[in-house]
N, C-alpha and C positions, 0 to 999 in steps of 0.2 A: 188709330191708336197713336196716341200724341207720346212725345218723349218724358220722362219724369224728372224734374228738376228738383233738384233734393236741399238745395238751397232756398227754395220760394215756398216747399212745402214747410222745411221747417219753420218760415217765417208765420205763415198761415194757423202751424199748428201751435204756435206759440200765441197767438191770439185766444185759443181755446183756454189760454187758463184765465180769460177776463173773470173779475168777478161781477158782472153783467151778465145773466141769465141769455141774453137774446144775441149777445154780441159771443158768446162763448159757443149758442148753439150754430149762431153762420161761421164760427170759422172751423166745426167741426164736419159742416155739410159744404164747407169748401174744399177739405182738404181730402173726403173721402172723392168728391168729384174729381179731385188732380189724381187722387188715384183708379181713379174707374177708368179716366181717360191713359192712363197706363199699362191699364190691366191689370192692376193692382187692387189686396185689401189692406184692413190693417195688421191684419195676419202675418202675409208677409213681410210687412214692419218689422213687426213685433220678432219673427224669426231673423230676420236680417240684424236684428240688434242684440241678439242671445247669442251670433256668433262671434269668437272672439274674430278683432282686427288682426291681417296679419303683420305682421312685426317690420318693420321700418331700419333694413342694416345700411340704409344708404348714406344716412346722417353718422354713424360710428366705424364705417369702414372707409377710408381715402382709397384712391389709383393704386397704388403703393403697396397699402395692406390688402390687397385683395389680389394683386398678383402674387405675391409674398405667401398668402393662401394656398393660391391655385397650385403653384410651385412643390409647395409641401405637401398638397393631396398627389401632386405628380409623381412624387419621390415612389419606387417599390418600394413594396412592404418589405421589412426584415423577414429573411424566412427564421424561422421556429428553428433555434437548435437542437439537432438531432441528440438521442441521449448515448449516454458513451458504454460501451460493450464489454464485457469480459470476454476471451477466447475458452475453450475448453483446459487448456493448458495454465490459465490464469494472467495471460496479458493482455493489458488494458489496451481499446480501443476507443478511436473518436466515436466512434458505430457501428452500428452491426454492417450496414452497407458499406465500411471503410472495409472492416475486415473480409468478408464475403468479398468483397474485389480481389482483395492480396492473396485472399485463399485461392483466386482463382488462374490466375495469374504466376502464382508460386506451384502448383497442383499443374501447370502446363509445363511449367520450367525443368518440374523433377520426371514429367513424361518423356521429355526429351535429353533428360541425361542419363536417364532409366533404359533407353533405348540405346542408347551412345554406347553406353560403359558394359550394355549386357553380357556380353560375350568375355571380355577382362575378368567381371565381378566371378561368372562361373566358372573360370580357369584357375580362379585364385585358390575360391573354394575347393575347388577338385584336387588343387596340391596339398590342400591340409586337410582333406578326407571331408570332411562337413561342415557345417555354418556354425556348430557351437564350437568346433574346434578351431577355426580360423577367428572367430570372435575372442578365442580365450587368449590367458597372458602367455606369450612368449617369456622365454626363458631372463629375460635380462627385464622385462616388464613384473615377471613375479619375486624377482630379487627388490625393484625397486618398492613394491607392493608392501611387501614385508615388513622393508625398513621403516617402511612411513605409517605402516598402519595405527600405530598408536595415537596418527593426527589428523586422520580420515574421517571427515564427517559426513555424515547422511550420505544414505546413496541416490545419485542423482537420476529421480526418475520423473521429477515432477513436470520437468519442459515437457516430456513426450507420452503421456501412458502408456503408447503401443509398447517402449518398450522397459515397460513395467519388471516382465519375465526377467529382466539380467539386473535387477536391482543387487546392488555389491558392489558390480562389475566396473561402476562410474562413480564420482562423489562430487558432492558440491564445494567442501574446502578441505584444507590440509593446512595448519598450525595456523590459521587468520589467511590465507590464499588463495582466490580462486583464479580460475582462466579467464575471467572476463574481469577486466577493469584491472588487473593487477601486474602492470607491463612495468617493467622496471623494477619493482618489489619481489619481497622473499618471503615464507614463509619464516615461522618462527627461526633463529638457530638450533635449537637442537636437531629439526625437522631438518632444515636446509643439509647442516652435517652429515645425517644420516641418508640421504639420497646422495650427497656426493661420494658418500665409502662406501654405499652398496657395492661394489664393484668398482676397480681405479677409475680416476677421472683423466682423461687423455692429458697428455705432457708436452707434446710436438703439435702442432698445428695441423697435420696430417694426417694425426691419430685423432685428434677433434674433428677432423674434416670427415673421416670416415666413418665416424661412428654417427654424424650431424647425418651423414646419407643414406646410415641404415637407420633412423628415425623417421628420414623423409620417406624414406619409402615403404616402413609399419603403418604410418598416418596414412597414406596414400591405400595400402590394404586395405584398413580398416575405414576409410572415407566410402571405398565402395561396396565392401561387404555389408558395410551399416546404412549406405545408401543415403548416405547425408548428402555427397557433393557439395562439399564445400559450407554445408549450413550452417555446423557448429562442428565443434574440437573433438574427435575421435578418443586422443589419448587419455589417458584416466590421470588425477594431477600428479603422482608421484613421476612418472612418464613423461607426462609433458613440460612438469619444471626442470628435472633432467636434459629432456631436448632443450631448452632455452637456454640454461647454463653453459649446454657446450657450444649452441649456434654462438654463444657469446667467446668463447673463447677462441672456437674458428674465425671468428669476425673479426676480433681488436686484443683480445685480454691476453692471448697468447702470445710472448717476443718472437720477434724473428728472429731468428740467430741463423739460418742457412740460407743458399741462397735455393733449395728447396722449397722452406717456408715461404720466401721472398714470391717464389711460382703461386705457390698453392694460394695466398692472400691474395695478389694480383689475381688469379682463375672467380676468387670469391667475391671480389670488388665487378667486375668482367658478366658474373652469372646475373647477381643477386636482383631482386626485380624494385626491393624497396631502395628510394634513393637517401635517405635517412641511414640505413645499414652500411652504403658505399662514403656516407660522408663518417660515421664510426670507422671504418678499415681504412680509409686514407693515411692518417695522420700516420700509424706503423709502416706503412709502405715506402713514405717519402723517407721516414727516419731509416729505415733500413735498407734505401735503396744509398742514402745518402754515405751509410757507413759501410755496407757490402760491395757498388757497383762504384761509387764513384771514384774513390781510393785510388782501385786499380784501373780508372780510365783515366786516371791524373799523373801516375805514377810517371817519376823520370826517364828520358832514356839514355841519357849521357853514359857514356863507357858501355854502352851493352852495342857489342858490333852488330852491323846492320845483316839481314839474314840473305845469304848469299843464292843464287836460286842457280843448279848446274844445268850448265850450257848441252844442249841435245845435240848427238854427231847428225849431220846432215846422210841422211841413207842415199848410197852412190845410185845416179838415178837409171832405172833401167832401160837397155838401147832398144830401137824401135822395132817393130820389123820390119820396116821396107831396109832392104838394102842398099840405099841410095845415099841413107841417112846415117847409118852405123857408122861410119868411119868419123862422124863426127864424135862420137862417145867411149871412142878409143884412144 
């Protein structure tokens, strides 16, 4: 079987179209012989030519563009972004598997301060007899309650379901103000007013101080009775804008006038953990260290006699016992 030359049959078979009868039939019983000698018919011609050619990228793509190609197929695919989640609570997530992380991770964090605080949380409860009575307002919480209720909106229970049951208890705002986002800011005046006369508002820096640490430490009850640690704001808003008005006037808004005050500011500057808060209480501290301490570390001393300090009698010293030696001390 000889090789097939596809260039000499087509020459061959181009003879077949003579119009010469005898010259048309030798080139057609030549070219089936080049294909015999093949192993060829005209069949498989004829199939070999019904299929299409295949495509030629060598002339429309350079060196260049073909690495340029390869490059791009090498690139990873973009992955698919995942679609974004609601929590049961109603806050939005990049995903379900963002949130399920943080839930899992938040859910180990409160195991272990669930465990920390166990023993605290039921002590607390035990002095106020039971968890709805430790949950409820304290006396100085239900004055503040009162005054503001006319500005209390919704009871906030949407962050959490579970605790649905004490719907009242908490609120979302009070005259246009909430706990969140609203640092600096005040509720309506009428509002703000009536949480300040609930009950006087501290005058002495000391009287703020005191009252700023029985706030600290209702929040701190109620952080562990409600089991938040730390998550969110215990106080209900009349309460908590209260505490912030007086942390403010313990902090700066209050003059110093004594050098009591002058202490208690200095302990407040000393404690406090935000450094934001210590650069508010400076400014009073230097002014009233300047007009209380300096004064009288300047003060003249001309004509004030110098203070005389009395001279101690020498005790007659006592003789020894050897006797060899006593007549010395005689």
């Amino acid at each position: 079987m000889s090789a097939f030359n596809a260039d000499r049959f087509a020459k061959v078979l181009a003879l077949a179209g003579s119009d010469q009868d005898g010259e048309a039939l030798a080139a057609l019983r030549k070219a089936q012989g080049m294909l015999k000698a093949a192993g060829m018919t005209f069949t498989d011609v004829s199939q070999r030519m019904s299929q299409p050619a295949a495509p030629d990228y060598s002339a429309s793509y350079s060196t260049a563009d073909f690495d340029d190609l390869m490059r791009q197929w090498a690139k990873p695919k973009a992955k698919k972004k995942p679609a974004p989640y609601v929590d049961p609570c109603g806050n939005k997530w990049g995903s379900k598997a963002e949130y399920e992380s943080w839930k899992a991770s938040n859910d180990a964090r409160f195991e272990q301060d669930r465990k920390k605080h166990a023993a605290e949380r039921a002590a607390i409860i035990a002095r106020y007899g039971s968890f709805e009575a430790a949950t409820a307002r304290d006396e100085r919480e239900q004055l503040l309650h009162e005054a503001a209720l006319p500005w209390l909106e919704g009871p906030n229970v949407s962050t959490d379901p579970e605790f649905a049951h004490q719907s009242g208890r908490w609120h979302k705002r009070m005259g246009g103000w909430e706990a969140y986002g609203c640092f600096g800011q005040h509720p309506v005046d009428p509002c703000r007013l009536a949480i300040e006369n609930a009950y006087p508002m501290p005058v002495t820096i000391r009287q703020a101080r005191d009252e700023h640490q029985a706030w600290e430490r209702r929040r701190h009850e109620l952080d562990l009775i409600q089991e938040a640690y730390g998550a969110y704001e215990v106080l209900d808003l009349p309460a908590e804008y209260r505490w912030r008005r007086v942390r403010r006037l313990y902090e700066s808004e209050l003059p110093i006038v004594t050098m009591d005050d002058l202490h208690i500011r200095l302990q407040f500057a000393r404690d406090v953990d935000d450094a934001h808060d210590v650069c508010e209480a400076v400014p009073s501290i230097i002014e009233a260290f300047e007009r209380l301490v300096m004064p009288a570390a300047n003060a003249p001393t001309e004509g004030i006699p110098p203070i005389r300090r009395k001279r101690r009698a020498n005790p007659k010293a006592a003789a020894p016992n050897d006797p060899r030696q006593r007549d010395l001390f005689t």
